[in-house]
ROLUMGU-523160 format. One line per 4 residues: number of its first residue (from 1); their letters; for each residue x, y, z of C-alpha. Coordinates in steps of 0.2 Angstrom, whole numbers, plus 2048, in hexadecimal, padded with zeros to 3 digits. Example, Ala and Ser with C-alpha at 12.3 -4.5 7.8 and 13.67 -1.06 7.14 Angstrom:
<recs>
1	AS	83E/7EA/827 ~ 844/7FB/824 $
</recs>
This chain:
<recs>
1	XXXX	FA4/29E/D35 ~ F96/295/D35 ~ F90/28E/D47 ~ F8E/27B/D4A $
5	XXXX	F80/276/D54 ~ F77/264/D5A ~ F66/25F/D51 ~ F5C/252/D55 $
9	XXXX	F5A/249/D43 ~ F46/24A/D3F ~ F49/239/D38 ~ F52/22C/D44 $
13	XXXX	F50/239/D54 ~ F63/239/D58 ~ F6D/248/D5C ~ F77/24F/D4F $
17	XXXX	F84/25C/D48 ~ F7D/26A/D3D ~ F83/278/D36 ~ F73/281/D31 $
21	XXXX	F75/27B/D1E ~ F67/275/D12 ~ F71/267/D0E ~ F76/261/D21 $
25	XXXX	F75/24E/D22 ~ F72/244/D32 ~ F83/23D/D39 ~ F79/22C/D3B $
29	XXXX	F6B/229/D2F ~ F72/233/D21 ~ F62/23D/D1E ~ F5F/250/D1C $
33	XXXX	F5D/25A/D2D ~ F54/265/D24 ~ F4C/25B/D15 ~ F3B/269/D11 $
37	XXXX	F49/276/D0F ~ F56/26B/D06 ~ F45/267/CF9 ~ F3F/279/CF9 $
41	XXXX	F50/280/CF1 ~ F54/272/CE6 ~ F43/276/CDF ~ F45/287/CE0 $
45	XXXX	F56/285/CD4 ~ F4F/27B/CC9 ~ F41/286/CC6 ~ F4D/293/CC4 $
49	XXXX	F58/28A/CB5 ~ F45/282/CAE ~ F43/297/CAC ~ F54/29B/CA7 $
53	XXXX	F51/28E/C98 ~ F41/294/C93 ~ F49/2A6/C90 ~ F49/2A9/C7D $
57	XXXX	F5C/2AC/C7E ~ F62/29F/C88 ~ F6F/29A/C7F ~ F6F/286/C7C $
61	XXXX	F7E/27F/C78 ~ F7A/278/C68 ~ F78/289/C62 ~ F86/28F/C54 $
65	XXXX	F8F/29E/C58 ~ F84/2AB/C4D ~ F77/2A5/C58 ~ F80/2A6/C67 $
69	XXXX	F86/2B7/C63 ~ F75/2BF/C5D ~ F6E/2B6/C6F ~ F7A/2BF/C79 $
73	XXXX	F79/2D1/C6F ~ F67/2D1/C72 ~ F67/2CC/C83 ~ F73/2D9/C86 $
77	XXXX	F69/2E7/C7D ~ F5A/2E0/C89 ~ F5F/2E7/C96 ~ F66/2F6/C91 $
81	XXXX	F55/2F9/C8B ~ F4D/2F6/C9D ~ F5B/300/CA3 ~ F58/310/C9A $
85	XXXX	F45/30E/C9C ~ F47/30C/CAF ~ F52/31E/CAC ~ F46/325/CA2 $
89	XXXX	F38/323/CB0 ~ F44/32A/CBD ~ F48/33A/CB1 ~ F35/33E/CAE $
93	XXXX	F32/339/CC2 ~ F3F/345/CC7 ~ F37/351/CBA ~ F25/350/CC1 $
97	XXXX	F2D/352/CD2 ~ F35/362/CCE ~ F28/369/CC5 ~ F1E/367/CD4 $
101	XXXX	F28/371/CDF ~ F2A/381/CD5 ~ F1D/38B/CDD ~ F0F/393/CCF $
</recs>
């Protein structure tokens, strides 16, 4: 449950409703209560797709289905591949660490 709380709007300097969210709008004015925040995520998000888009296999949807299919196999096989290399630098950590303790 989210707690509702007065605000004076940094725009028309009224007292209004807000609920903590980025997108909270004054009751009056209609502009954001919190409009630097409301920006940074937005920009944030669409920085976030822009990089998503910019993958190699981002599958677009003009793509045919070979494509779409050899896009999402490799992907896959991506991170397996950074999974088992994160395993393998476990293992040989957990190695070093035993061998470390065996006095000698």
């Amino acid at each position: 449950m989210s707690q509702v709380r007065e605000i004076k709007c940094p725009k028309c300097g009224k007292w209004t409703l807000w609920a903590g969210d980025i997108d909270d709008r004054c009751l009056y004015c209609d502009s954001f209560l919190e409009s630097r925040r409301f920006s940074r995520e937005v920009e944030k998000k669409i920085r976030g797709e822009v990089q998503k888009e910019n993958d190699y296999f981002f599958i677009k949807p003009t793509d045919g289905p070979f494509k779409r299919l050899c896009k999402k196999t490799l992907g896959v096989l991506r991170w397996w591949v950074i999974g088992l290399q994160i395993a393998f630098f476990v293992f040989v950590t957990i190695i070093i660490v035993l061998i470390s303790l065996i006095p000698g």
